[in-house]
N, C-alpha and C positions, 0 to 999 in steps of 0.2 A: 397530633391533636392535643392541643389545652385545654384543658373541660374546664379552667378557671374564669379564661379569656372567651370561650363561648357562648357566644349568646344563643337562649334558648328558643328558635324563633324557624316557622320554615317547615318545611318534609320532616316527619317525625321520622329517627333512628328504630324505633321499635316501638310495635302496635299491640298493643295487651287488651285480649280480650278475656271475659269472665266475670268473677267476683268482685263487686264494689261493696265493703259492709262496715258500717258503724262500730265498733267496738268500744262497750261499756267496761275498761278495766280496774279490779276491786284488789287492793293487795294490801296486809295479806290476807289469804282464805285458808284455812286448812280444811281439808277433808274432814266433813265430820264437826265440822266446828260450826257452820248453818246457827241462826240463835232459833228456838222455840217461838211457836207461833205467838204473836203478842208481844213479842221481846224487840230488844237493838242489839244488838253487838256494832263497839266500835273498830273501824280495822283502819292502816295506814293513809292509804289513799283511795282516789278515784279518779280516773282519766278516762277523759272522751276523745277517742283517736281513730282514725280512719284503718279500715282492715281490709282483708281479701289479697288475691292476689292482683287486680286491677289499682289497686289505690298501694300498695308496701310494693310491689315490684316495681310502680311507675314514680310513684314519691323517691325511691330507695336511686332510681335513676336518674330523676333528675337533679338529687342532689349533687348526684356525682358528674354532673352536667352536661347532661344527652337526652334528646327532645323526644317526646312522646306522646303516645296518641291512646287514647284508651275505648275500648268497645264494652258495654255493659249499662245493667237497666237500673233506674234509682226510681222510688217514688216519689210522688208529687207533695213531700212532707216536710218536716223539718232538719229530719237528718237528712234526707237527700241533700236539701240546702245546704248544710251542713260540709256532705262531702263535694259539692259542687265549688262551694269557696274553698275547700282545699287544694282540689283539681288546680282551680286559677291560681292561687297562689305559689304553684310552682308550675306555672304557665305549662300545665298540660292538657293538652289537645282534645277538648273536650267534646267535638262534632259528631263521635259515634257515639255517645250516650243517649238513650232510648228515655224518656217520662213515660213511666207507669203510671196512670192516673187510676187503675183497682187497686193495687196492692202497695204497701208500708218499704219501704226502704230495707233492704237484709239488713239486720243487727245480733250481735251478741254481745252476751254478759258473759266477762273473760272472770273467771276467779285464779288469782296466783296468789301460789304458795311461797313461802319461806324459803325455797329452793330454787325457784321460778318456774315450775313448772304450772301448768296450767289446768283448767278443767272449762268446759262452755256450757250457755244456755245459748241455743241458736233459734233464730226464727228466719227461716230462707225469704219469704213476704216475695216484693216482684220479681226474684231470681227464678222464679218457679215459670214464669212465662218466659224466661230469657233460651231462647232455640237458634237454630244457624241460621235462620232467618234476619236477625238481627245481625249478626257478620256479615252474609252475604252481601245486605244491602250496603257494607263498609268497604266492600274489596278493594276501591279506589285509597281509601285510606291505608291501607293493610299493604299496595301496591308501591306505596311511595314507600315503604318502609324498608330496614334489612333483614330485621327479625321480627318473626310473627310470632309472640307468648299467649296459649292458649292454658287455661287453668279453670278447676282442677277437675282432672280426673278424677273421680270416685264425688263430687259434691254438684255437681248438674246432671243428672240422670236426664233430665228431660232434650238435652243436650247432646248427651252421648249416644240414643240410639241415630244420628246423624253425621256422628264420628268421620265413617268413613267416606257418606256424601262431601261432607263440608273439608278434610283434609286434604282430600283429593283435588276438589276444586282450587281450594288456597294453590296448592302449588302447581298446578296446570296454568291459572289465568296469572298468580302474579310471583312466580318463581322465588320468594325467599325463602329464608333459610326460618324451620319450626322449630318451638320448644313446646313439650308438653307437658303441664305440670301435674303432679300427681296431689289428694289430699283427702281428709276422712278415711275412708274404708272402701276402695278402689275394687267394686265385686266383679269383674269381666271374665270371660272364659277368653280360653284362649284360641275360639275362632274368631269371636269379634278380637282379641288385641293384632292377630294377625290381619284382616283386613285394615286397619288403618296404621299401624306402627309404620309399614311402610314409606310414609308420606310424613314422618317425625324427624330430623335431623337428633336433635337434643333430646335426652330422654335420661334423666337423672331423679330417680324419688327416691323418698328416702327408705333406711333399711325394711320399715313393718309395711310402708306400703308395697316395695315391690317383693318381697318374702307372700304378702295377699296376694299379686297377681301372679307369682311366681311357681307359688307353690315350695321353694327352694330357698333354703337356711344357711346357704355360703354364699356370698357376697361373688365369686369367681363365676358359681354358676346361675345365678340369677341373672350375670350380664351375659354368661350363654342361651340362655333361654332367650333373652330378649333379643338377641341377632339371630337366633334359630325361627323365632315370630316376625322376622323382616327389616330391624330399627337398619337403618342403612348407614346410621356413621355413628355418632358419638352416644355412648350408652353410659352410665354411672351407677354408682350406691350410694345415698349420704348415710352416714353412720353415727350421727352425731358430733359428740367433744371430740372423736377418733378420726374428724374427716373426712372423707371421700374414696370410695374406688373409680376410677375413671379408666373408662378403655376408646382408644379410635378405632378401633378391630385391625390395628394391628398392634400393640401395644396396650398392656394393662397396668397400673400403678396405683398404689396406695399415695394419696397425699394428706398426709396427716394433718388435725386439727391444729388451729391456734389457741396457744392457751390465755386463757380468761381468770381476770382476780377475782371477782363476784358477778355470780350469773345472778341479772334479778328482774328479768321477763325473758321468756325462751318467746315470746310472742311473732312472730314474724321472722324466725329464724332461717325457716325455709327457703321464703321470699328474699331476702339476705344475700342467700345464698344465688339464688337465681339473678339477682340484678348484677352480683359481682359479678358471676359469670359471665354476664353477656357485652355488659360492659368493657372487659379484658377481650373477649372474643371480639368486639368491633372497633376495640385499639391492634387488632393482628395477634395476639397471644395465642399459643397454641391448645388446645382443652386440657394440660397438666399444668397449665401456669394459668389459664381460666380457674379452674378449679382451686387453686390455691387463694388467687384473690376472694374468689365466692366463698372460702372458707375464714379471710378475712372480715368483710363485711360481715358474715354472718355473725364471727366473734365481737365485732363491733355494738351489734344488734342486741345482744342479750345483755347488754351490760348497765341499758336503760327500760323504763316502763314505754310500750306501747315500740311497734313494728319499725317504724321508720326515725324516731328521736335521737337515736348514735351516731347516724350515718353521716358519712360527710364526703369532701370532693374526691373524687378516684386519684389524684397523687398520692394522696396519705395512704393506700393499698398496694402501691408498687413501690416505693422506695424501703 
């Protein structure tokens, strides 16, 4: 497969549903550096770029040129417009997107620091009516596909007590293979994570979310818990700059980070990561040479403002 020479056109490769959000990015902010009401402070920059994991996993994809299809709800506003012409401009598959016509487009104001790290002002706006209801009515979409990326765990409550209706059905009516993505503050016990994990192929968050759902401070036994809860193949840790644990339950490995000369937005790093991965996964890669690329792209990712602005065609991650 060429992802140079492919045209992006047809049955989308992977159907991401979830988060669509505007991101207002301000750099630099420091903590604490906020100006006094009435004042200005001036800081570096400000970019307006598309966020979530529906718009940096699906943008991050098709750069790398493999077609996509996106499920999630934008309002009837400006940014929606906004991420609507971003969608088409990397000709992605924009037939499961829902218009909200009560509620504002999800947006955040990202503040980054001098280090690239990050802090947010979030307003969730139509995300909050976003339910499986809206998947559902996509299955056909989601059917043509090979990978179904559902995101995130811990930032759609409204969402998640449907978990395990909506999991289940995915792969009962249209057999592909799940990723599920983890983010925020992932509160679940571990009856609900056992009734749906089962029905998750991919299941890689990173170390503080799954240490929240885990309960568990070593990286070996957190992806035990998570096959003790049912994940039935591929389980991971992201650790940050250190890389990844990955295991296929039969095998577990450390694949270490790539190193970066200047980190200056950690913004999208996660997503990053999820596109490499999956990308290598439906070039045949096996999840320790997946995970390596996802560790690439991710390095790629931080090394500019805003989620998806590094990224480039998936050659340049395997050679």
């Amino acid at each position: 497969m060429n992802s140079k020479k492919r045209k992006i056109s047809g049955k989308p490769d992977v159907t991401i549903a979830g988060l669509a959000v505007v991101d207002i990015i301000g750099r630099v902010i420091e903590a604490g550096s906020f100006p006094r009401p009435g004042s200005l402070s001036v800081i570096d920059s400000i970019k307006l770029t598309s966020g979530g994991n529906v718009s940096n996993v699906g943008i991050d994809l098709a750069k790398m040129g493999f077609r996509v299809g996106a499920i999630t709800r934008l309002g009837n506003d400006e940014l929606g417009r906004f991420l609507t012409n971003e969608f088409n401009a990397y000709k992605i598959d924009a037939s499961g997107i829902i218009i909200d016509r009560k509620k504002q487009t999800s947006s955040t104001i990202v503040c980054v620091a001098e280090d690239g790290e990050r802090s947010f002002l979030h307003t969730r706006g139509c995300l909050t009516n976003f339910t499986a209801g809206d998947i559902f009515q996509n299955i056909p979409l989601i059917k043509k596909s090979k990978i179904f990326v559902l995101g995130y765990l811990g930032l759609l409550p409204e969402l998640e007590k449907q978990y395990r209706s909506l999991l289940k059905a995915i792969k009962m009516k249209t057999g592909v293979m799940v990723l599920l993505d983890t983010g925020g503050k992932p509160d679940v016990s571990v009856e609900k994570l056992k009734s749906f994990l089962p029905y998750v192929d991919y299941f890689i968050p990173s170390y503080e979310e799954a240490v929240m759902l885990s309960g568990h401070d070593d990286p070996e036994d957190i992806i035990a818990f998570f096959y003790d809860a049912g994940a039935p193949g591929v389980v991971g840790v992201k650790v940050g700059k250190d890389g990844c644990i990955i295991s296929d339950k039969k095998e577990l490995k450390h694949i270490e980070g790539e190193r970066v000369g200047r980190v200056t937005d950690t913004t999208g790093a996660g997503d990053a990561f999820v596109a490499g991965f999956i990308a290598a996964t439906l070039h045949g890669f096996d999840p320790f040479k997946a995970a390596k690329t996802g560790n690439k792209v991710a390095a790629d990712c931080i090394t500019a403002i805003g989620a998806s602005t590094a990224v480039e065609s998936f050659e340049k991650y395997v050679t």
